[in-house]
C-alpha positions, 0 to 999 in steps of 0.5 A: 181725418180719413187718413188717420181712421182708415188705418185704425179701422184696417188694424182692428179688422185684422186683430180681429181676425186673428186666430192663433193654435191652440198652444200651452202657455207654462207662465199661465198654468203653473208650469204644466206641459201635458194635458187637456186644452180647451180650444174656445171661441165666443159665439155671443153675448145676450144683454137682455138675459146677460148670457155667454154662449160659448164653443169649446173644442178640447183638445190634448197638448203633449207639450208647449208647442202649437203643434203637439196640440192634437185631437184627443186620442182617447175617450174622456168625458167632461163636467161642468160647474157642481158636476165637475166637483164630482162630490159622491161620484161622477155622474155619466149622464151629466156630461156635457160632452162624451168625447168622441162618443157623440160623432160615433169615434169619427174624430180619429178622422180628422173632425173634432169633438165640441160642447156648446154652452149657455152661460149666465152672468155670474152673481156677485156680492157688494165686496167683488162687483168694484163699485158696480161696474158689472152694471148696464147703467154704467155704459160705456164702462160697464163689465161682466162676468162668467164663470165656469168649472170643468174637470173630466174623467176617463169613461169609467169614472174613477180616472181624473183626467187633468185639465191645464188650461183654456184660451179663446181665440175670438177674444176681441168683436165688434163691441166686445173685449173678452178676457180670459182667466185660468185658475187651476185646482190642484189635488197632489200636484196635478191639476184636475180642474180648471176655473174659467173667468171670462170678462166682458168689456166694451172696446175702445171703439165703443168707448171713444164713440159714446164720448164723441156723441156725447160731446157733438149732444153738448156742442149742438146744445151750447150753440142752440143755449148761446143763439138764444140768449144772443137773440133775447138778452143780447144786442144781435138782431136775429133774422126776421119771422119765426125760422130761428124759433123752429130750430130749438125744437127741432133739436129736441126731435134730432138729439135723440136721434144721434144718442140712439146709434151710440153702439151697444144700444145702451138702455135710456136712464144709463150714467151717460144719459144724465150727463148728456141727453136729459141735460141737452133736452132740458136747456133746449126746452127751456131755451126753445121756449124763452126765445118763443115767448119773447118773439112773440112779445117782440112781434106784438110790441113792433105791431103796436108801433106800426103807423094806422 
């Protein structure tokens, strides 16, 4: 077993730690070569709030290869979501970064301009939420999603500068996946805008773990239900005294134990929940209680019989 998770533990730290140049990629922005990059990272996701805090660092690609990615030489501001619309005009003030502005030009120096970002879970309606997966109840198959609109102008306003694309560089973590989608906005030809789609899914890791634990929940309660009823409904002689007794009801207190270190901290009444933990703790209970009521019955009964 160790021969064989070893390995797989080494390949996902080192996909992980994987981080490739910022490089336009022309299958995935309509054929565009030049224009602004967003260069991105994940910083974290909040369950409680559903919130994506994002870094993007912009940069200027010249070309499809990672080396004509470069800091952008040129001053430029960037828009956000109805910001980014520019309906009535660009606004200055509702920039979320003014490129090079905000390190007093220190970017010709090496260093990079970057906009950090709190992003809310994008709403959905009954016809684009595919069954209501985006749904915490549905660990460890649950999924989420954010958008964000960008468009950026150069510093008097009027001068649409292109945005062509967008990636993320950390787009698998320890309990995450994250997927990145592009969606131009063209006017004229030319791609002024981009529509970023962020997914958010469990990993496999994740996965494969809540699917072990709810198996070893059910083995534990199949071995506790069949002990029970081998020692009241069956001709097995289960041991003397009341230890036997002590061990449903000791499940009852452990079982809850392993379902909380499933990853994610999923919260209790989640589909797995009902497929696992109340049903394991009902037939325990129920079981528990049964083999009590009869040992005692079994013990008053021998009592009787013995000899004055």
């Amino acid at each position: 077993m160790l021969v064989i998770s070893l390995p797989l533990g080494l390949v996902f730290l080192v996909s992980r730690a994987q981080r490739q140049p910022p490089q336009l990629n022309p299958n995935l922005n309509g054929g565009h070569t030049e224009g602004l990059f967003l260069f991105g990272g994940v910083r974290d996701w909040d369950m409680d709030t559903k919130t994506l805090a994002v870094r993007f660092i912009p940069h200027y690609c010249y070309s499809p290869s990672h080396d004509q990615c470069v800091h952008i030489p040129f001053d430029v501001l960037f828009f956000k979501d109805m910001d980014a619309l520019g309906i009535g005009g660009f606004n200055e003030s509702s920039a979320v970064l003014a490129f090079r502005e905000a390190t007093g030009h220190v970017a010709d120096h090496g260093r990079f301009d970057q906009f950090n970002l709190e992003v809310p879970e994008s709403p959905r309606s009954g016809q684009d939420n595919d069954g209501g997966l985006e749904s915490d109840a549905m660990y460890p198959f649950d999924w989420y999603e954010v958008r964000m609109l960008f468009g950026a102008t150069l510093p008097d306003l009027n001068t649409t500068v292109p945005i062509v694309e967008a990636s993320i560089f950390n787009y698998l973590a320890t309990l995450w996946r994250y997927d990145l989608r592009n969606q131009q906005i063209e006017f004229n030809s030319h791609a002024t805008k981009i529509n970023l789609h962020i997914r958010l899914s469990r990993t496999v890791v994740v996965k494969i773990s809540a699917l072990l634990i709810l198996i070893l929940n059910w083995v534990v309660t199949v071995g506790i239900v069949y002990m029970v009823i081998a020692s009241t409904a069956g001709r097995r002689h289960p041991p003397d005294g009341f230890d036997i007794v002590a061990l449903p009801f000791a499940a009852l207190f452990a079982l809850p134990q392993v379902r909380s270190v499933m990853p994610g901290d999923p919260p209790f009444g989640c589909l797995l929940d009902f497929i696992g933990i109340i049903p394991n703790l009902t037939l325990i209970a129920v079981s528990g209680t049964v083999l009590l009521v009869v040992r005692v019955h079994r013990a008053k009964l021998h009592h009787k019989i013995q000899p004055e």
